[in-house]
Structure formats: structure tokens, C-alpha cells
N, CA, C and O atoms as CSV, one atom per row, in Angstrom:
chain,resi,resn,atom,element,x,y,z
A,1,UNK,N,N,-2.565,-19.683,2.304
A,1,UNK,CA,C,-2.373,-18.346,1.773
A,1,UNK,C,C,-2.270,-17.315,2.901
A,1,UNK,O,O,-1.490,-16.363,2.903
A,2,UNK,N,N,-3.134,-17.617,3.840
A,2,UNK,CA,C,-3.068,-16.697,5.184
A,2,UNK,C,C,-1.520,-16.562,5.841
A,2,UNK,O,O,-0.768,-15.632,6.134
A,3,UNK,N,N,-1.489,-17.921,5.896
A,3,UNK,CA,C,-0.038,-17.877,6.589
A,3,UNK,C,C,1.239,-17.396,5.907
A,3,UNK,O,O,2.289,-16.996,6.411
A,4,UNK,N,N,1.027,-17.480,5.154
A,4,UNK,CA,C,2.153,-16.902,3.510
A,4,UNK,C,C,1.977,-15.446,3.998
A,4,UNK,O,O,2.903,-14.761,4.433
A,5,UNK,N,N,0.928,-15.118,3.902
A,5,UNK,CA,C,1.149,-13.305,3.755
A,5,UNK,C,C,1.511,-12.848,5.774
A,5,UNK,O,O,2.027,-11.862,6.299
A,6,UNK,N,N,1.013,-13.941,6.260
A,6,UNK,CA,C,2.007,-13.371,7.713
A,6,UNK,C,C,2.995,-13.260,8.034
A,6,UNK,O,O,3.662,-12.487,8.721
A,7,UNK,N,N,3.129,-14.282,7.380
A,7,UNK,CA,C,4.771,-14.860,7.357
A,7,UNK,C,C,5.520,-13.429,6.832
A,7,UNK,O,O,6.097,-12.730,7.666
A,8,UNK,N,N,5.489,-13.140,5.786
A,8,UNK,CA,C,5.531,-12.059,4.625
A,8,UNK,C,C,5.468,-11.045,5.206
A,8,UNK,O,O,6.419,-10.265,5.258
A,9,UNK,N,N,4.141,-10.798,5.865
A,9,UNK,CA,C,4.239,-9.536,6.407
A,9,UNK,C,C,5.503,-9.281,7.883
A,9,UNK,O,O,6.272,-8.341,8.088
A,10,UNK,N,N,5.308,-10.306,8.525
A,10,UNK,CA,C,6.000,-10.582,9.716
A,10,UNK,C,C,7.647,-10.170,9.478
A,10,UNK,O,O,8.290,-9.280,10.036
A,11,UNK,N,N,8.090,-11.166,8.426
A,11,UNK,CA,C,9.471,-10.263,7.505
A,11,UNK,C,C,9.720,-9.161,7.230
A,11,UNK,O,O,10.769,-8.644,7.614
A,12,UNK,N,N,8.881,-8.555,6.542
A,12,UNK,CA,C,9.095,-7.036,6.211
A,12,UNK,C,C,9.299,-5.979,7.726
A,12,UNK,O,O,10.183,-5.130,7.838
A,13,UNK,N,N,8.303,-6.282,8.729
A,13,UNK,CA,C,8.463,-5.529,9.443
A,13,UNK,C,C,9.539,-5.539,10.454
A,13,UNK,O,O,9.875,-4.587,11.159
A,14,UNK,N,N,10.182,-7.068,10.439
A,14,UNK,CA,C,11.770,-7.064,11.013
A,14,UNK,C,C,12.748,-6.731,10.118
A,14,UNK,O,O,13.873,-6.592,10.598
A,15,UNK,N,N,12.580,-6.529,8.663
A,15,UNK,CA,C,12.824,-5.875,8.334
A,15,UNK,C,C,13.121,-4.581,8.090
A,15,UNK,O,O,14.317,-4.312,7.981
A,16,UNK,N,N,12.335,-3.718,7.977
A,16,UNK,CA,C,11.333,-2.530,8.352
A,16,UNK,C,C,12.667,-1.701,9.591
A,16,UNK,O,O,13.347,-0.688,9.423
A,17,UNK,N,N,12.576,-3.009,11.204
A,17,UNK,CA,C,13.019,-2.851,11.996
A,17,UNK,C,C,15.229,-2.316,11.484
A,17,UNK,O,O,15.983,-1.351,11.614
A,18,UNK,N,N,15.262,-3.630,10.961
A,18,UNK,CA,C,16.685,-3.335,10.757
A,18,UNK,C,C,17.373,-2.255,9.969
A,18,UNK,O,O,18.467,-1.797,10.299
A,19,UNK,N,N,16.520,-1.767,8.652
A,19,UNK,CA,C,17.238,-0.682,8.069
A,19,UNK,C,C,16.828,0.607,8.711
A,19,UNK,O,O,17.564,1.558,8.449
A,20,UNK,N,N,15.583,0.889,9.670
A,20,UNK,CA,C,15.765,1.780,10.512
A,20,UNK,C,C,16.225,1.544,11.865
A,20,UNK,O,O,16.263,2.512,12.623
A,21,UNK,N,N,16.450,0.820,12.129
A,21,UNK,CA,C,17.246,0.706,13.674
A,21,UNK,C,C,16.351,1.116,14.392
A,21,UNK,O,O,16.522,2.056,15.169
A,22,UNK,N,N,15.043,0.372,14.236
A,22,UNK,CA,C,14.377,0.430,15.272
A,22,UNK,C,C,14.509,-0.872,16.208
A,22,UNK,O,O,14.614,-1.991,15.706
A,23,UNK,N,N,14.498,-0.657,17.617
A,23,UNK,CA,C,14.822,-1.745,18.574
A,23,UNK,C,C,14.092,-2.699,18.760
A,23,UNK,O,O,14.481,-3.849,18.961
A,24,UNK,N,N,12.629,-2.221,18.700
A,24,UNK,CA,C,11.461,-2.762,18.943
A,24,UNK,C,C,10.965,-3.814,17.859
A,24,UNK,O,O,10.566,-4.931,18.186
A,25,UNK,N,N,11.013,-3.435,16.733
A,25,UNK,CA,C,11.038,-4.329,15.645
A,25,UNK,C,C,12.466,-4.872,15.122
A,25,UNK,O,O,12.432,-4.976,13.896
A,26,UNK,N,N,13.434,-5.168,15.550
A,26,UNK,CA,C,14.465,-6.001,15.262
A,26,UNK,C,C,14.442,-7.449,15.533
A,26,UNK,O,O,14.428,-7.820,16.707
A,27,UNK,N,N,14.439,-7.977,14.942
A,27,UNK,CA,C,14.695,-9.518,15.152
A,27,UNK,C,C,15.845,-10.099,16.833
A,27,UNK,O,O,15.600,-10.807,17.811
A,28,UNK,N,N,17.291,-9.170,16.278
A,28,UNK,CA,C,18.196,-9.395,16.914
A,28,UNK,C,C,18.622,-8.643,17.264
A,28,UNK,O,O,19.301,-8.131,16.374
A,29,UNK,N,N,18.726,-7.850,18.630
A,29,UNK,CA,C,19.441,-6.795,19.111
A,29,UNK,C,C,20.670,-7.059,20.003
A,29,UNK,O,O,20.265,-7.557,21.053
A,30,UNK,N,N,22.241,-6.901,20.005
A,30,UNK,CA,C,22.609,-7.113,21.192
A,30,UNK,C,C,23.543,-5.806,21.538
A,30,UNK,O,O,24.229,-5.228,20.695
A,31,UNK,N,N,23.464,-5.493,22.732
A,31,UNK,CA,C,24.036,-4.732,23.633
A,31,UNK,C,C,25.190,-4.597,24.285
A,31,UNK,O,O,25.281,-5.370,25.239
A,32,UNK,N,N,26.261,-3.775,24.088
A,32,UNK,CA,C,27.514,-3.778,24.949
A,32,UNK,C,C,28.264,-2.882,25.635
A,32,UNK,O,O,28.231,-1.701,25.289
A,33,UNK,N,N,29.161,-3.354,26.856
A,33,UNK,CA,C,29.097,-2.434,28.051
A,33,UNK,C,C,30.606,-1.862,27.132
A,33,UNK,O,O,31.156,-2.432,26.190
A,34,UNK,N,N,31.000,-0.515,27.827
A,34,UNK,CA,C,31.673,0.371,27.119
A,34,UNK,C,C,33.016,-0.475,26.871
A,34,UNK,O,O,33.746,-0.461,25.880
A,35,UNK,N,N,33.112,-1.089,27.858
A,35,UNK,CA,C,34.708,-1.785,27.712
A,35,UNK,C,C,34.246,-3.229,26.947
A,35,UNK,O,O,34.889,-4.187,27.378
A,36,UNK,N,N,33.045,-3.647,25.671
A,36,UNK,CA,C,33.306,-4.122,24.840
A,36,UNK,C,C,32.893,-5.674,25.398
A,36,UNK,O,O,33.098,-6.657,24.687
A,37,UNK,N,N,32.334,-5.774,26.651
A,37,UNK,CA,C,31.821,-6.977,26.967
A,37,UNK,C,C,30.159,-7.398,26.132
A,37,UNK,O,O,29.525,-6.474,25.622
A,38,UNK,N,N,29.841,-8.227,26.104
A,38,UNK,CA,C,28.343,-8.375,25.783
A,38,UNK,C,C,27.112,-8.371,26.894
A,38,UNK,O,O,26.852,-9.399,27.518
A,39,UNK,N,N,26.253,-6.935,27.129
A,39,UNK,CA,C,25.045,-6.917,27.859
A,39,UNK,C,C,24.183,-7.665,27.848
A,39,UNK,O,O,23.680,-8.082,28.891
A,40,UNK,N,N,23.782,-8.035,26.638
A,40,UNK,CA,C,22.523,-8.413,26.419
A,40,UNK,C,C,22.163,-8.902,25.330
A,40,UNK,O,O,23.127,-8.867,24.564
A,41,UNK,N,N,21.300,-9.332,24.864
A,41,UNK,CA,C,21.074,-10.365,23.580
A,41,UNK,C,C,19.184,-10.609,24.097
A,41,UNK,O,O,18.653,-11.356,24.919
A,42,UNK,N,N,18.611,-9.519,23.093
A,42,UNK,CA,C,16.885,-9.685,23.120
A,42,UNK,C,C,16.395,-9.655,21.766
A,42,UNK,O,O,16.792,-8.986,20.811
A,43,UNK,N,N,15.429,-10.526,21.853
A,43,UNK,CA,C,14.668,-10.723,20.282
A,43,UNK,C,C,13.387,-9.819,20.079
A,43,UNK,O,O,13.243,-9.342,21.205
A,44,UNK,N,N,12.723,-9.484,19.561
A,44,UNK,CA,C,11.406,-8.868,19.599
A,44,UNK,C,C,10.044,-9.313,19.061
A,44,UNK,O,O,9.994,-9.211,17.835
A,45,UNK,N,N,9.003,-9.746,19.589
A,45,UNK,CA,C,8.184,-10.801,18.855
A,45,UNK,C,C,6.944,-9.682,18.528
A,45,UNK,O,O,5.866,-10.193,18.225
A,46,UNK,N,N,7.004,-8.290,18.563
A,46,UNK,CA,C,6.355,-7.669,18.517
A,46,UNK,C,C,5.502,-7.698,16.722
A,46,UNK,O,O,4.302,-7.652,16.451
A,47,UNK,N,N,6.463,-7.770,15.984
A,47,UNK,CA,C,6.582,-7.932,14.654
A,47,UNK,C,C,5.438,-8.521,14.397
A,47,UNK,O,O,4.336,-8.092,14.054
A,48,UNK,N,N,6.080,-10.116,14.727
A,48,UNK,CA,C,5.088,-11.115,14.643
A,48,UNK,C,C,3.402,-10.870,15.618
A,48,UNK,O,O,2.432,-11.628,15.606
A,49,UNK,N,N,3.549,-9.710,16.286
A,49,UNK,CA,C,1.972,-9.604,16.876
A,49,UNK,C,C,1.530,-8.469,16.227
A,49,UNK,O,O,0.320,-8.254,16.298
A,50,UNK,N,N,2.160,-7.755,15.661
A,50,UNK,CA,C,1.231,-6.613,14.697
A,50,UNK,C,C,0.784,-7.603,13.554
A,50,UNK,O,O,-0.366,-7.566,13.115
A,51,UNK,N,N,1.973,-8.713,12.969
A,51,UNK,CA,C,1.554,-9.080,11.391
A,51,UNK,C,C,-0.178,-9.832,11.696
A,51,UNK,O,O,-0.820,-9.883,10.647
A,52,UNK,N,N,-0.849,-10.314,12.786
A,52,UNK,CA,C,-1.549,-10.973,13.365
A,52,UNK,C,C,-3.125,-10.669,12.588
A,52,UNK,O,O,-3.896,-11.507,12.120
A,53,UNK,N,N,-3.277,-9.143,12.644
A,53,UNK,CA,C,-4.496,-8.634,12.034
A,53,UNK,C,C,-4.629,-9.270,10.060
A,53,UNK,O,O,-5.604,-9.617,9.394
A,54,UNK,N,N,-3.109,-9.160,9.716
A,54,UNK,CA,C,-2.835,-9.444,8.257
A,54,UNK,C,C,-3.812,-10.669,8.052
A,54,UNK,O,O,-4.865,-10.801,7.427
A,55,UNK,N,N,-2.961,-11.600,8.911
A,55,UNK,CA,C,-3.533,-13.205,8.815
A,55,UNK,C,C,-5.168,-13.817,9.166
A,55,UNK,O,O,-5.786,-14.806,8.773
A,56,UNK,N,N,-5.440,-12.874,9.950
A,56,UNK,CA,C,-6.705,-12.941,10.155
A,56,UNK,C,C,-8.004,-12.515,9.049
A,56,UNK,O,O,-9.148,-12.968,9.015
A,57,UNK,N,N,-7.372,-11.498,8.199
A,57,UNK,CA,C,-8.320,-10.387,7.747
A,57,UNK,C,C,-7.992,-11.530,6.474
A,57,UNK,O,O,-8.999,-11.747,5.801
A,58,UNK,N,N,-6.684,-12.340,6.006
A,58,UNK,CA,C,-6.909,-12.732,4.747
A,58,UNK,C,C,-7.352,-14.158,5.176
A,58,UNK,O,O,-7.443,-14.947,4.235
A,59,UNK,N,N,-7.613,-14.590,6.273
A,59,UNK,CA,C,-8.328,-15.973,6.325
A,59,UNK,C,C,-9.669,-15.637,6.502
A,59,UNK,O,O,-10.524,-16.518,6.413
A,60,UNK,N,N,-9.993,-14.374,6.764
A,60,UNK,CA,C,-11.417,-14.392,6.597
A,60,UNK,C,C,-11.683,-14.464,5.329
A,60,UNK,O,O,-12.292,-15.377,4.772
A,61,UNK,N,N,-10.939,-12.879,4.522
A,61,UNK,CA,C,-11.826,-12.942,3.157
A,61,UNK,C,C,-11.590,-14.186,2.087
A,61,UNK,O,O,-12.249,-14.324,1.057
A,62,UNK,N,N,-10.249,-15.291,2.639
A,62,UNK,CA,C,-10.321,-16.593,1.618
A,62,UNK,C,C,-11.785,-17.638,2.085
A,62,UNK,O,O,-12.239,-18.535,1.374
A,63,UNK,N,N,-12.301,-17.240,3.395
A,63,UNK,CA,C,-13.202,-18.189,3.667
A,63,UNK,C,C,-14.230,-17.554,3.059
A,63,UNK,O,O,-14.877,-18.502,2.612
A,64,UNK,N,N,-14.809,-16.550,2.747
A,64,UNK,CA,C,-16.015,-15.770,1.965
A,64,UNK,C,C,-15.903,-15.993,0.717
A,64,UNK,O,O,-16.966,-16.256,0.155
A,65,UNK,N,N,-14.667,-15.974,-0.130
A,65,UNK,CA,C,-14.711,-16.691,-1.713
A,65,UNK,C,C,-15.159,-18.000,-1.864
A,65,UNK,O,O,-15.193,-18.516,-2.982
């Protein structure tokens, strides 16, 4: 169940990332130089380290039930 709602949460916030165009939370960003070549190609695992507290806080309170 823990991992379900990280997972979950972890989605939404690359989510989150893509309909605001935020960089930082995007899954997939890539970059290009004016004349249309490809810069760059970076992922962001930031997502997945905020969702971190989620997974923790619901494996605690499933271990207290």
C-alpha cells in the first residue's frame, strides 16, 4: 500500500511538472540550440525524492493498525 501511494504520488508530481512546465519536476526535458540541433536530454528524480515522506508516513501508520 506504501508503495502504491508513492508510486501515485511520484506521478502526479511529474505530472504536476508537465502541465506547468516546470523543469525541475518534469520527467523529460530536452533542449535545443537555435539552429534546431538537440542540447540536451535531462530527467528529474526530484519528484521521486519529495514523494519519499508520502511512503514513509503511510508505512508507518499501516504498521500501527
Amino acid at each position: 500500500m506504501a508503495l502504491l501511494c508513492y508510486l501515485v504520488t511520484a506521478l502526479l508530481l511529474f505530472l504536476i511538472g508537465d502541465v506547468f512546465d516546470i523543469d525541475w519536476l518534469q520527467l523529460h526535458k530536452e533542449t535545443y540550440f537555435r539552429d534546431g540541433s538537440l542540447k540536451e536530454i535531462s530527467a528529474s528524480v526530484i519528484p521521486c525524492i519529495l514523494a519519499l515522506p508520502v511512503y514513509f508516513l503511510v508505512s508507518y501508520k499501516m504498521k500501527k493498525v
